[in-house]
C-alpha positions in Angstrom: 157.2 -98.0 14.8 154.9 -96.0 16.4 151.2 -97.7 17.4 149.5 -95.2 14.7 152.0 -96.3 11.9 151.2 -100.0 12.8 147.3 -99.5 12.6 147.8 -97.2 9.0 150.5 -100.2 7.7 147.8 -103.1 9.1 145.0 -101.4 6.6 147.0 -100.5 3.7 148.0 -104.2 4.0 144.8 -105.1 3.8 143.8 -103.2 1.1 147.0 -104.2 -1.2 146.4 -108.1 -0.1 142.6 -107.6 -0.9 143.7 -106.0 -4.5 146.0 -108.5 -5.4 144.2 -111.6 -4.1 141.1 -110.4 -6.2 142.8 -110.4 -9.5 142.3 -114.3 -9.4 139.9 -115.5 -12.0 136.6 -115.9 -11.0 135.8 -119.7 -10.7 134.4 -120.8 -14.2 131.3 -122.8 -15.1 130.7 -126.4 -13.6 130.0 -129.4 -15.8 126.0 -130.3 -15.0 125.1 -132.4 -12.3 121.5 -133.7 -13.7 119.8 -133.9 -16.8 116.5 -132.5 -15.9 115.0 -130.2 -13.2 111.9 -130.1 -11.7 110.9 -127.2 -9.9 107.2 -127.6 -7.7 106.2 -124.6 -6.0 103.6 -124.0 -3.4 102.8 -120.6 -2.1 102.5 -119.2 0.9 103.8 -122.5 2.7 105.9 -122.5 5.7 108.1 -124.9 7.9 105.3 -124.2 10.6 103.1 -125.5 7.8 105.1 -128.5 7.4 105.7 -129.0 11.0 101.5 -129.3 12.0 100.2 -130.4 8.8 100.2 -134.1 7.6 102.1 -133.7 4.3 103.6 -137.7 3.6 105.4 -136.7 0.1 106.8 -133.4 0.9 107.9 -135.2 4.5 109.7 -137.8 2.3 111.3 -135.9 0.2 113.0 -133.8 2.8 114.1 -136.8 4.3 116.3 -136.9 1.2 116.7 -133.7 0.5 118.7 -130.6 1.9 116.3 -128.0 3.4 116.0 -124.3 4.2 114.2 -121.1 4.6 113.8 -119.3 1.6 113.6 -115.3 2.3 111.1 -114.1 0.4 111.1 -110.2 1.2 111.5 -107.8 -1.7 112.9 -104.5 -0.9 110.7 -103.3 2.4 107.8 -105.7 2.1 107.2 -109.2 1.5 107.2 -110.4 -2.3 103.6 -110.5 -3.5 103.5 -114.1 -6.0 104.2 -112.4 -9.2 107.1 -110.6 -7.8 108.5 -113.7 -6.3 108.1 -115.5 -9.4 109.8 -112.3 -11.6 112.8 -112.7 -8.9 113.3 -116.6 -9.9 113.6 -115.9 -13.0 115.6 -112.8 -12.5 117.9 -113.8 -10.1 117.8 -111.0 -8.6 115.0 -109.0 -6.7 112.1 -108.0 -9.0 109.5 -105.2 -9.0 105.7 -105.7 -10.2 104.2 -102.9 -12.4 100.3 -102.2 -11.6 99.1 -103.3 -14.6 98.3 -107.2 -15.8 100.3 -108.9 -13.1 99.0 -112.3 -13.5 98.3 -112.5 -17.5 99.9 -114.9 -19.3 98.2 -116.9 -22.1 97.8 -119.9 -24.1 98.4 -119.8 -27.6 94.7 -120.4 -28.4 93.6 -118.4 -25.6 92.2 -114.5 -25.7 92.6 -111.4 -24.4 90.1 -109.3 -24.9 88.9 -110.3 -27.5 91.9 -110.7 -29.3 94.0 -114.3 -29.8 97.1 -114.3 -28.1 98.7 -115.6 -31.0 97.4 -112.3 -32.9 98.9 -110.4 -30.0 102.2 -111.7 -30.3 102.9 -111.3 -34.2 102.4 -108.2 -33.6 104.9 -107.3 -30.9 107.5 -109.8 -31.9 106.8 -109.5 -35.6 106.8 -113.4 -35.6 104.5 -116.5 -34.5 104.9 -117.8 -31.3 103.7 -121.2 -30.1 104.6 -121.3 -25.6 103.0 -119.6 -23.1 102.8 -115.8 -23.0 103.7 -113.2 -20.6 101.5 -110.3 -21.7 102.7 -107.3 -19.9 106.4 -108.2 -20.5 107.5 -105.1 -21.6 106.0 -103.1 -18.9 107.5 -105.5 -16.2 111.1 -104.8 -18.0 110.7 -101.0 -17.9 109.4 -100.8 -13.9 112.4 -102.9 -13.2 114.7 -101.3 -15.5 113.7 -97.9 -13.2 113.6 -99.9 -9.8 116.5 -99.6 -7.2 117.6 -103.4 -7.9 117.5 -103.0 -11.5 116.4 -106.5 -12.4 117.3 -108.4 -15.7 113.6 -110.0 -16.4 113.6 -113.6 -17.9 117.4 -113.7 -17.6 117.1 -117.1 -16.5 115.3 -118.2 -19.0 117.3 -116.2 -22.0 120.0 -118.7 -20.5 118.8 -121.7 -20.2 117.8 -120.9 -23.6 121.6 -120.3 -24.6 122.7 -123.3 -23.0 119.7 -125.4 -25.3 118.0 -126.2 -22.0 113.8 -126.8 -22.8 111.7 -124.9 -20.6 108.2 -125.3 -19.5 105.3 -124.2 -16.8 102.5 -126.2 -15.5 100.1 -123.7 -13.4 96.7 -121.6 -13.2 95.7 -120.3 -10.0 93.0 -118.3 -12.0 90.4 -116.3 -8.7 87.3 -116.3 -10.8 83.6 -117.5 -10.3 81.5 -118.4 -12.9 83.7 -118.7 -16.1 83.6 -122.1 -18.0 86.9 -124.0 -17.9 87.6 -123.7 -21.4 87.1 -119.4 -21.1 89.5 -117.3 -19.6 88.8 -115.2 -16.6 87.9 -111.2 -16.9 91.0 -109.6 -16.6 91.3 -108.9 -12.8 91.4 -112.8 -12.2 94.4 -114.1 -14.0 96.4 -115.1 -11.8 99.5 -117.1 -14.0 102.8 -115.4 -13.0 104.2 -118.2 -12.5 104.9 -118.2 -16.1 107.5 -115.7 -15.3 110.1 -117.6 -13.1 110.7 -120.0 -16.7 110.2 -116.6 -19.4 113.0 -115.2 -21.6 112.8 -111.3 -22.1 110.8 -111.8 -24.7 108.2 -112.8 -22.3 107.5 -116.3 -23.9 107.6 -119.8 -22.3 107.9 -122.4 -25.2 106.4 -125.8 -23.3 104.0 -126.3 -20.6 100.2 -125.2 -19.9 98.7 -122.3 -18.3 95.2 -122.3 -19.4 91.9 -123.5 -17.6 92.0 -127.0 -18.9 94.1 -127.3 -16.2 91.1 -126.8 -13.7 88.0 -128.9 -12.7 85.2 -127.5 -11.1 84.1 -128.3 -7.3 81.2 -126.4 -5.9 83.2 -127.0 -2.7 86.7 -125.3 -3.5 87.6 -121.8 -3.6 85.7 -119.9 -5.9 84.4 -123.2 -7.5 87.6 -124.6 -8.9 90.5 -126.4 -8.5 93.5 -128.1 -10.5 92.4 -131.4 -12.2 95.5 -133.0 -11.4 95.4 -135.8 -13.9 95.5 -132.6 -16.6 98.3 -131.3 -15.1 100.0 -134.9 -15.0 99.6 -135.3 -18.0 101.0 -132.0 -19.3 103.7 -132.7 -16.4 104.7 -136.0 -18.3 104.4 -134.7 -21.9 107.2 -131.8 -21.3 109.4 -134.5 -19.0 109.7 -137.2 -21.0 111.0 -135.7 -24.1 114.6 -136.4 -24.7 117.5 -134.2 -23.3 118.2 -131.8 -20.2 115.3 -129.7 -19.7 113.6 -127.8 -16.2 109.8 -127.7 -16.0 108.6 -125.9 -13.4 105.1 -126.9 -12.2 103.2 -124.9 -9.5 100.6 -125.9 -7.2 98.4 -123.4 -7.6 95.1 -124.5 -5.0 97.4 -123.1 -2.6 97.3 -119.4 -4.4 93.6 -120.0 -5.1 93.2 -120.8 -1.3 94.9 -117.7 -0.3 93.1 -115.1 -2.4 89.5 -116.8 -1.4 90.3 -116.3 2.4 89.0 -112.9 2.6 85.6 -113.9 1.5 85.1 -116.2 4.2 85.1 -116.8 7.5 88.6 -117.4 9.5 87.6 -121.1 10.6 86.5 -122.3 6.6 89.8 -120.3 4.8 91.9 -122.4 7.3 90.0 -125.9 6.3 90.4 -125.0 2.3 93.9 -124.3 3.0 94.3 -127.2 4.6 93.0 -129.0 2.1 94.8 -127.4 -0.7 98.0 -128.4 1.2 96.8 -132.6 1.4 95.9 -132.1 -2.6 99.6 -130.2 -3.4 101.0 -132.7 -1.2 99.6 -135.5 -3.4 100.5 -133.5 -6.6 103.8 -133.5 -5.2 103.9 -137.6 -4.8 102.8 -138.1 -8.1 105.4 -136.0 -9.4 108.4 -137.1 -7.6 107.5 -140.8 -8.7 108.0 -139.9 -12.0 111.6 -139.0 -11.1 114.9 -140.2 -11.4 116.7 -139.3 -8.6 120.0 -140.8 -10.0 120.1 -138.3 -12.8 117.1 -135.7 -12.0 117.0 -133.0 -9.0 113.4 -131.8 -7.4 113.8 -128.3 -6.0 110.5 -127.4 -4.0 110.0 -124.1 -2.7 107.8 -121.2 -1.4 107.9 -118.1 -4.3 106.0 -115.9 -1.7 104.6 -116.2 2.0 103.1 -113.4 4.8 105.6 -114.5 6.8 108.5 -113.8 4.4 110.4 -117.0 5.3 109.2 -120.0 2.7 109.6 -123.8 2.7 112.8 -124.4 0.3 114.0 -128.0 -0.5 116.5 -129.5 -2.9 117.5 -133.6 -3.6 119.8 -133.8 -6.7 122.4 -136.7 -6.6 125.4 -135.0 -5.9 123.3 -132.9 -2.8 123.8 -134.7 0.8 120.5 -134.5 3.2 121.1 -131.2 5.5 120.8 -127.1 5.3 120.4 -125.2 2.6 122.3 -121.8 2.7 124.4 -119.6 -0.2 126.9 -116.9 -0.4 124.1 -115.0 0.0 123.2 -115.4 3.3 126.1 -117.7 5.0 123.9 -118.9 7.5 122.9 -122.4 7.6 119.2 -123.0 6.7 118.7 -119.4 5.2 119.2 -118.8 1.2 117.2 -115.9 -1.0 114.5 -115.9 -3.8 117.7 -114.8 -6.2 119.5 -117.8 -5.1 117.3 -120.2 -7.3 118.6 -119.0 -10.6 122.3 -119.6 -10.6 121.3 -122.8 -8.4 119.1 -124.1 -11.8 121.9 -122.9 -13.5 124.5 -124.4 -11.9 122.7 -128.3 -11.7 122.6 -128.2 -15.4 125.6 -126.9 -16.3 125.4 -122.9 -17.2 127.9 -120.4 -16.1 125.7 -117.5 -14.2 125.6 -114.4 -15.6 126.8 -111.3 -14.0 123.8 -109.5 -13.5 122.9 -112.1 -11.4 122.4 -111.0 -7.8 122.0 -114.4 -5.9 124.8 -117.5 -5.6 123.4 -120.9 -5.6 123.0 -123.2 -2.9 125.0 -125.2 -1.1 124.4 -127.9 1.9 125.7 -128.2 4.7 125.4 -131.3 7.4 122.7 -130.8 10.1 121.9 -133.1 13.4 118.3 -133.1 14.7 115.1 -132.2 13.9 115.5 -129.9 11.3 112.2 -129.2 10.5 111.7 -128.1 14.2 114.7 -125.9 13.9 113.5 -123.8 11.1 110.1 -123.6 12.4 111.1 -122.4 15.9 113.8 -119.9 14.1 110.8 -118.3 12.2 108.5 -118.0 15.3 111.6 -116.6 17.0 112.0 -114.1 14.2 107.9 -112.8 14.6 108.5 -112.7 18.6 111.5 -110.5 17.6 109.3 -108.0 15.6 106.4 -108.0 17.5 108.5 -107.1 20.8 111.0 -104.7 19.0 108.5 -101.2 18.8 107.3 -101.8 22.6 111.3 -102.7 23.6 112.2 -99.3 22.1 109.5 -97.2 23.6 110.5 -98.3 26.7 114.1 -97.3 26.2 112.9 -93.9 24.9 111.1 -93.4 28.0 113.9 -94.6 29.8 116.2 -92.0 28.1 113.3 -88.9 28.2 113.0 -89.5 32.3 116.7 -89.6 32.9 117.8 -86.6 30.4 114.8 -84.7 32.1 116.1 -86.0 35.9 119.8 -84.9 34.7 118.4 -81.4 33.6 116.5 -80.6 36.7 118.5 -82.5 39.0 118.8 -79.4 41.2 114.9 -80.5 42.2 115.8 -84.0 43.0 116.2 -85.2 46.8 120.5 -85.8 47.3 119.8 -89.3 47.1 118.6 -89.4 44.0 120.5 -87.0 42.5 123.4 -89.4 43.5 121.9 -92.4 41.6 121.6 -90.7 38.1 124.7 -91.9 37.4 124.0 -95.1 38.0 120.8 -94.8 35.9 123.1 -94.0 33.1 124.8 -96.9 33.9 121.9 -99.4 33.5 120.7 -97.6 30.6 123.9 -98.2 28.6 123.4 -101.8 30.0 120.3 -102.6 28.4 121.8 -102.8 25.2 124.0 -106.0 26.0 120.9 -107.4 27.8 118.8 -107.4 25.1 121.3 -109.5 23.0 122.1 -111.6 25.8 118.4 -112.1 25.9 118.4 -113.4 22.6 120.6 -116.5 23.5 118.4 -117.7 26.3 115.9 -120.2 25.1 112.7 -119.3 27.5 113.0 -115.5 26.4 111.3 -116.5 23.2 108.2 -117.7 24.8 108.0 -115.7 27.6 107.5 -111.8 27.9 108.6 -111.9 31.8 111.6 -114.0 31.5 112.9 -111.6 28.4 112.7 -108.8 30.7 113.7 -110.4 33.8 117.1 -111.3 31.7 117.4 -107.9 29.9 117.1 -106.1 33.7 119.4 -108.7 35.1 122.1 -107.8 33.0 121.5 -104.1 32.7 121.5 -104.3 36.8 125.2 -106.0 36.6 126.5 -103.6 34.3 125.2 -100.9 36.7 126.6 -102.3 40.1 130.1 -103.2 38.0 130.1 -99.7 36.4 129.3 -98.1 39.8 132.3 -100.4 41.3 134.5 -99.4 39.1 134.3 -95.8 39.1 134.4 -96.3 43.0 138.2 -97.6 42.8 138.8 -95.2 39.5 137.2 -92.2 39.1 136.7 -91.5 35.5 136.5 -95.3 34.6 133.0 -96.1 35.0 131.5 -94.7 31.3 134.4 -96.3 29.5 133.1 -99.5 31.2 129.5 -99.1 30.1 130.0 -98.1 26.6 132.6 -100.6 26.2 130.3 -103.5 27.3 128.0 -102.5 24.3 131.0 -102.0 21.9 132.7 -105.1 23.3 129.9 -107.7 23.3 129.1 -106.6 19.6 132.8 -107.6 18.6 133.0 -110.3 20.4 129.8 -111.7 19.0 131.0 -110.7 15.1 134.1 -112.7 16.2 132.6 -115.8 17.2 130.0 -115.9 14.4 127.3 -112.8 14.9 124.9 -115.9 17.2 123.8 -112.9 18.9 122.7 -110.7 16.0 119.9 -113.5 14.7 116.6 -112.4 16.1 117.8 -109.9 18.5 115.7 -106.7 19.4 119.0 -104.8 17.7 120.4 -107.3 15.8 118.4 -108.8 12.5 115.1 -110.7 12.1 115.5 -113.7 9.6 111.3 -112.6 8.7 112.5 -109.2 8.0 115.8 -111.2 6.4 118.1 -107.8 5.2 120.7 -109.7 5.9 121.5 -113.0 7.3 125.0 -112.9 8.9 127.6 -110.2 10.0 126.5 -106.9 11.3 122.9 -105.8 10.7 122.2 -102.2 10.7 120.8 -101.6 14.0 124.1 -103.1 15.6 125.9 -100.8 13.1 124.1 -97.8 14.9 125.1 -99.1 18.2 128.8 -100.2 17.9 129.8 -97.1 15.5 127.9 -94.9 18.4 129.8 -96.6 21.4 133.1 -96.6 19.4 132.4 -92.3 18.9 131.8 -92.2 22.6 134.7 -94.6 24.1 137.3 -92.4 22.2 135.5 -89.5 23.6 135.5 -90.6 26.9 139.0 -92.3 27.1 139.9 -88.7 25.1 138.5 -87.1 28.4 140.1 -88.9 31.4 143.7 -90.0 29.5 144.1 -86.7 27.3 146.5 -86.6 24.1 148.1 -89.6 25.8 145.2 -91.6 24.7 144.9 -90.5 21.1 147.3 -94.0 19.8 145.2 -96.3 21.6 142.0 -94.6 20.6 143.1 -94.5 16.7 143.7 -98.6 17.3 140.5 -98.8 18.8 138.8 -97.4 15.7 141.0 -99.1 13.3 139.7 -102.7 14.8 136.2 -101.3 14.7 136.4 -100.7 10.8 138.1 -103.7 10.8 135.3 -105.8 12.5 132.4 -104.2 10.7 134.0 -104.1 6.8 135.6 -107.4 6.7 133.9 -109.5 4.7 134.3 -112.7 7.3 132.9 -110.1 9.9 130.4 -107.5 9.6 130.6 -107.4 5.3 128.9 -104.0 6.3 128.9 -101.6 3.1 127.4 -99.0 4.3 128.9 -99.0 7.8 132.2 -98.7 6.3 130.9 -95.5 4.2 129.9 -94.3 7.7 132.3 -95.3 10.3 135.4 -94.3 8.3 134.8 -90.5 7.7 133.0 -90.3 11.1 136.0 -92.2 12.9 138.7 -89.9 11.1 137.2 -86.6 12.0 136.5 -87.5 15.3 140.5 -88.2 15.5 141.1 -85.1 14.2 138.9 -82.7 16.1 140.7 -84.6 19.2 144.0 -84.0 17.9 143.4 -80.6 17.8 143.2 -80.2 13.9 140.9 -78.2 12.0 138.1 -79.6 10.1 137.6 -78.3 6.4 135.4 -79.1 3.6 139.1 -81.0 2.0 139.3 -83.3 5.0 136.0 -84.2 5.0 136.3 -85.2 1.0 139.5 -87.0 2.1 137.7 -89.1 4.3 134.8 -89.3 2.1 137.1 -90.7 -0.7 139.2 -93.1 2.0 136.0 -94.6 2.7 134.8 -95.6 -1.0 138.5 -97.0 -0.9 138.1 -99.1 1.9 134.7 -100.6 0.6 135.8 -101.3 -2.6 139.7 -103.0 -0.9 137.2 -105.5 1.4 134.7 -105.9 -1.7 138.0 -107.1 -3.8 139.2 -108.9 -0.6 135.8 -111.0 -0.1 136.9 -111.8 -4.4 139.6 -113.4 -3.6 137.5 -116.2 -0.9 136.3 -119.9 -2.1 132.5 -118.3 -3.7 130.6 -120.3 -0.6 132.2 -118.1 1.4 131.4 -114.6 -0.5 129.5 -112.1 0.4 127.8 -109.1 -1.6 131.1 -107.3 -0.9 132.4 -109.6 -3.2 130.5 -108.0 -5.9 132.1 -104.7 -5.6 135.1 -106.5 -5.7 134.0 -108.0 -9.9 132.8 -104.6 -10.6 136.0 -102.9 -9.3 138.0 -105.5 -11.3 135.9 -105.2 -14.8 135.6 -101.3 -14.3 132.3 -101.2 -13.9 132.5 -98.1 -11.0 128.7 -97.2 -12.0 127.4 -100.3 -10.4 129.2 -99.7 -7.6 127.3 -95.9 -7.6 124.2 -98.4 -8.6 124.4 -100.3 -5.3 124.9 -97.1 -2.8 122.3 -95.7 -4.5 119.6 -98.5 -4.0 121.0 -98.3 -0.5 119.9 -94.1 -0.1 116.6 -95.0 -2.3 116.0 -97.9 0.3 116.1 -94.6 3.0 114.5 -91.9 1.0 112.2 -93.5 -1.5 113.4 -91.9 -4.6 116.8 -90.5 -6.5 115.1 -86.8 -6.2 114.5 -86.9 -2.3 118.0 -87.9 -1.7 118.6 -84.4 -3.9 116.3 -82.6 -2.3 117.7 -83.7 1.5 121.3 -83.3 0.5 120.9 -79.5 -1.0 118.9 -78.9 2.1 121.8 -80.6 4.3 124.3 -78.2 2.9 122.2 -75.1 3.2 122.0 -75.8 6.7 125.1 -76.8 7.4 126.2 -73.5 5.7 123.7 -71.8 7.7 124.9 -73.0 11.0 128.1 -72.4 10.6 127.3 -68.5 9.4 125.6 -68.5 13.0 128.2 -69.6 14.9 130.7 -67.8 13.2 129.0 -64.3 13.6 128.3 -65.2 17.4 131.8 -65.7 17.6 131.1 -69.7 18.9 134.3 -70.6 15.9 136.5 -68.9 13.6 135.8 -69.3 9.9 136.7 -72.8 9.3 135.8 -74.5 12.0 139.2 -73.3 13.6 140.5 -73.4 17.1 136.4 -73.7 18.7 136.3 -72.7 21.9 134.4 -76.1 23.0 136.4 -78.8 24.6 138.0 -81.1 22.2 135.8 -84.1 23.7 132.6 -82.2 23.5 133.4 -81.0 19.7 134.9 -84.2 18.6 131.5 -86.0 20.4 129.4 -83.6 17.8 130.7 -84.2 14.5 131.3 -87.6 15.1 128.0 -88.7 16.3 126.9 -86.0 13.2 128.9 -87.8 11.0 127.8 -91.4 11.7 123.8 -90.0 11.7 124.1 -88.5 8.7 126.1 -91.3 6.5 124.2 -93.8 8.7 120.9 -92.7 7.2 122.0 -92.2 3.8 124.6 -95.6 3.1 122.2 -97.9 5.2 118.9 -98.9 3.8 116.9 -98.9 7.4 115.9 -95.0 7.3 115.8 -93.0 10.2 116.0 -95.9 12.5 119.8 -95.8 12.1 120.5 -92.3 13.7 117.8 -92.8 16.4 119.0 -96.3 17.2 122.7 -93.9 18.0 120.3 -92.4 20.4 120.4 -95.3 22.9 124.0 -94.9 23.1 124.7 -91.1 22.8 122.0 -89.7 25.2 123.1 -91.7 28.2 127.0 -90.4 27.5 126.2 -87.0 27.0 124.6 -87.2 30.5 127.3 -88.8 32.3 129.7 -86.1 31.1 127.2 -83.5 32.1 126.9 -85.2 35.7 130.8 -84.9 35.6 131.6 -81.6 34.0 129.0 -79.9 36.6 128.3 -82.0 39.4 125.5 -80.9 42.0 
């Protein structure tokens, strides 16, 4: 068989396993693990938090307790508190409106004027006794039109199926001179927490949000702060009625801390935080004693933080001190906001519902100081951002110098002009050395010994490149771009180590992804795999053309398989970029069918992985695995849903994306009427008169650029991330197609 038919059979086989393994039922509802739930939050708390502050209770209970960072980023930004509260109780990433964020009401409370009981009659046509969400039906229709189309109050609508009580303890109210027993001008509610516990109808039927919950101190942030034998008592009225319930109870001081910093001075917001976290911490002690930890579970965590990465901790009985991670993320330590829903869900009992974005936790064993490890990880990941814009503009200006040397190398001295391929070299080098960088423990508190590391290994690739092409000519690119397209695969094999808080790989603060291959990598791997067949194509000829089509294969391979990359959009990329490139080298004529062919051979890939990733145990699934249900129940319009909050994520809206594809195909139409009429190609894109390396270089590197923007949800970074790898090629083949 020849290698092409083995690489063809090796995907179709695959694709059929995939298809077949992932008509297996999905695994059904668990039998509950506790009777009752407690759910503390405290926003805007960290590990670093934990780590410097003197916090005996919340120290104590992760001494029992399996731990993690919770990601807390919604979309581009980090979740405000009412968004973070919407995506609990969606289970899946949630939207705010601009209106009434934080309004939700007591029974006996007002609202302008108005009872809240009054209000509800006469929006539900019946009497309502809970708490209140008042702009409910505004917060339903902005995330009805959002890209992640949340469900709101779909956990509570099933805990309410499932006979499960509800209730909410919290007021983080920003207001100065209101009594206790008024509420706040409208600006200064501040009592979304409400929504993590709401059903659809917006209502919450136990618990307390009013301002009986508050005492005033002339000393704390805008003159209150929770009386916390009210909220105790409140606390123990919802807890100790009979039967399973979850009663979430926030410690809102911390919110009231947060939103009084800007009217202070640096030194005093730090002290009232500080002393907001001793009081939660308390709060949190005299609420854990009133658990069982035989039959109850305690799940404390972070709804929103500035640093997007949030304090998440777990004890139930059947939950063994460790890490927290989920399906979600599959990295130890690391689980989403959406993760909390099915993980309630799943303690007491209730089958998840499909709409559903996150997977519950699981825990996994840990040695060491695991507090330490997640706080490091999270300075790591902010040492990661801050150095990633001035690591780029370096590269750029790396890339304008050399491009401008290799243009106007006729001026340089002979000694220079002889080193520009070597520059190229080191160039192509600096790619592995940044991720190399990343696995060195000193580069992540200090600036010289990150570039000392990233030059060292850009220098070796040089001098082995350079080495190379001295005992075969010809072999010195394929060795550069293979040591970025080689240490990427190899790092995807061995568990992506290298991708977590790398300048290219992912940051777990900016947390798109947790494992696999991030989107910057994507840009990078696709890019090198483009250029090695190109210049393999170029030194080997037609000779090389099996080899190269194996190359690719493993390349889709390693970036779509859900235990690898688990890279959606990458596949939607990589596949129609790597097929044309094939065929431009093969000599074959590019048409508007073979570019639908591949178009349509890439949706069929994604979907084979999606229904591959199906068939794994569910701790091992990834959100290719979701593709996989909606494949299987026929549901092909969320599978349109998810690419397109993927091109939204790029563009901003549905319309730009029309706008920019029209425009694409006007100029593409354009440029091809050019090239035609100065008789660059024959109608068609027939027998150019370019080499086939040069032309096969151009519309794959097109092809990935173009996709690349539109399937990945990281812009325009994707194409000019290509850049790093592309530019440095193009030179090298100019250097050798026309040497001075």
């Amino acid at each position: 068989m020849a290698p092409r038919s083995r690489a063809a059979t090796l995907v179709i086989g695959l694709c059929c396993a995939g298809l077949i393994a992932g008509c297996a039922p999905s695994d059904p509802a668990g039998t509950p693990s506790v009777e009752r739930v407690v759910i503390v939050t405290m926003p805007g708390v960290t590990w670093a938090d934990v780590e410097r502050t003197d916090l005996p209770n919340l120290r104590s209970l992760i001494d029992d307790s399996a731990i993690g960072a919770v990601s807390t980023r919604i979309g581009s930004r980090p979740a405000s508190t009412t968004a973070g509260y919407l995506t609990i109780g969606a289970g899946t990433r949630a939207i705010v409106p601009g209106v009434d964020m934080g309004v939700a009401l007591n029974p006996d409370e007002l609202h302008g004027g108005v009872p809240a009981s009054d209000l509800l009659l006469r929006r539900l046509e019946r009497p309502v006794s809970g708490i209140a969400y008042i702009p409910v039906g505004v917060t339903i229709q902005a995330n009805d039109d959002s890209p992640f189309a949340a469900e709101i109050g779909m956990l509570g609508d099933a805990l309410e199926a499932g006979q499960i009580r509800r209730a909410v303890v919290a007021n983080a109210d920003a207001a100065e001179g209101f009594p206790t027993d008024q509420p706040p001008a409208g600006g200064a509610f501040s009592r979304s927490a409400a929504t993590a516990l709401m059903g659809s109808d917006g209502i919450v039927p136990g618990g307390s949000v009013g301002r009986g919950l508050l005492r005033d101190d002339v000393a704390a942030p805008f003159g209150r702060r929770l009386d916390q034998a009210a909220v105790l008592d409140v606390f123990a009225k919802e807890w100790d009625r009979s039967g399973p319930s979850v009663v979430l109870v926030e410690a809102s001081d911390l919110s009231r801390a947060a939103n009084y910093a800007s009217r202070t001075t640096p030194a005093q917001a730090e002290a009232l935080r500080t002393e907001a976290l001793r009081d939660s911490d308390q709060l949190l002690g005299e609420i854990v004693d009133r658990v069982d930890p035989t039959r109850d579970a305690v799940l404390v965590l972070a709804p929103a933080t500035p640093s997007t990465l949030g304090i998440a901790t777990l004890r139930a009985p059947a939950t063994e001190p460790g890490l927290l991670r989920s399906a979600t993320t599959r990295r130890d330590g690391y689980v989403y906001l959406a993760d909390v829903a099915p993980t309630i869900l799943e303690l007491v009992g209730i089958e998840v519902p499909t709409p559903i974005e996150g997977r519950p936790f699981d825990a996994v064993t840990s040695k060491g100081d695991r507090v330490e490890l997640l706080a490091t990880q999270a300075r790591d990941a902010s040492t990661r951002d801050e150095r990633l814009p001035i690591v780029v503009i370096a590269i750029v200006a790396m890339l304008v110098a050399l491009t401008i040397a290799v243009v106007r190398r006729d001026l340089l001295p002979a000694w220079l002009r002889d080193k520009l391929r070597i520059g190229a070299f080191a160039v192509l080098g600096l790619v592995p050395g940044t991720f190399v960088a990343a696995a060195v423990r000193v580069t992540s508190t200090s600036d010289l010994a990150y570039v000392a590391v990233v030059g060292a290994v850009a220098g070796f690739v040089a001098v082995i490149c350079t080495l190379a092409e001295r005992i075969w000519s010809g072999i010195g690119p394929i060795v550069a771009v293979g040591s970025v397209a080689g240490l990427i695969v190899a790092d995807l094999v061995a568990g992506a180590s290298l991708q977590v808080n790398s300048i290219f790989g992912y940051s777990m603060a900016v947390a798109g992804r947790f494992t696999g291959l991030g989107n910057l990598a994507f840009a990078l791997l696709s890019a090198a795999l483009v250029c090695l067949a190109v210049i393999v194509f170029d030194r080997h000829g037609t000779d090389a053309v099996p080899a190269i089509v194996g190359g690719l294969v493993i390349g889709v391979l390693v970036d779509g398989l859900p235990m690898l990359g688990a890279d959606v959009g990458g596949i939607i990329a990589t596949v129609p970029a790597f097929v044309l490139t094939v065929l431009v080298l093969r000599g074959h004529s590019i048409t508007w069918r073979s570019v639908a062919a591949s178009m349509a051979g890439a949706l069929g890939v994604v979907v084979a992985f999606g229904v591959l990733d199906a068939s794994q145990a569910s701790g091992s699934q990834t959100h290719l695995a979701r593709i996989g249900e909606h494949f299987r129940a026929g549901r092909l319009d969320s599978i349109i849903t998810v690419l397109a909050r993927r091109a939204q994520a790029s563009f901003g809206n549905s319309q730009a994306i029309v706008v920019l594809a029209a425009a694409g195909v006007v100029a593409a139409a354009l440029v091809q009427a050019a090239l035609v009429a100065t008789g660059r190609i024959r109608p068609g894109f027939r027998r150019p008169p370019w080499s086939p390396g040069g032309l096969a270089l151009v519309v794959g590197a097109s092809t990935l650029a173009v996709l690349g923007l539109v399937a990945n949800d990281s812009s325009i970074a994707v194409p000019a991330t290509m850049l790093i790898v592309i530019v440095p090629v193009v030179l090298l083949r100019e250097l050798e197609r026309a040497p001075s």
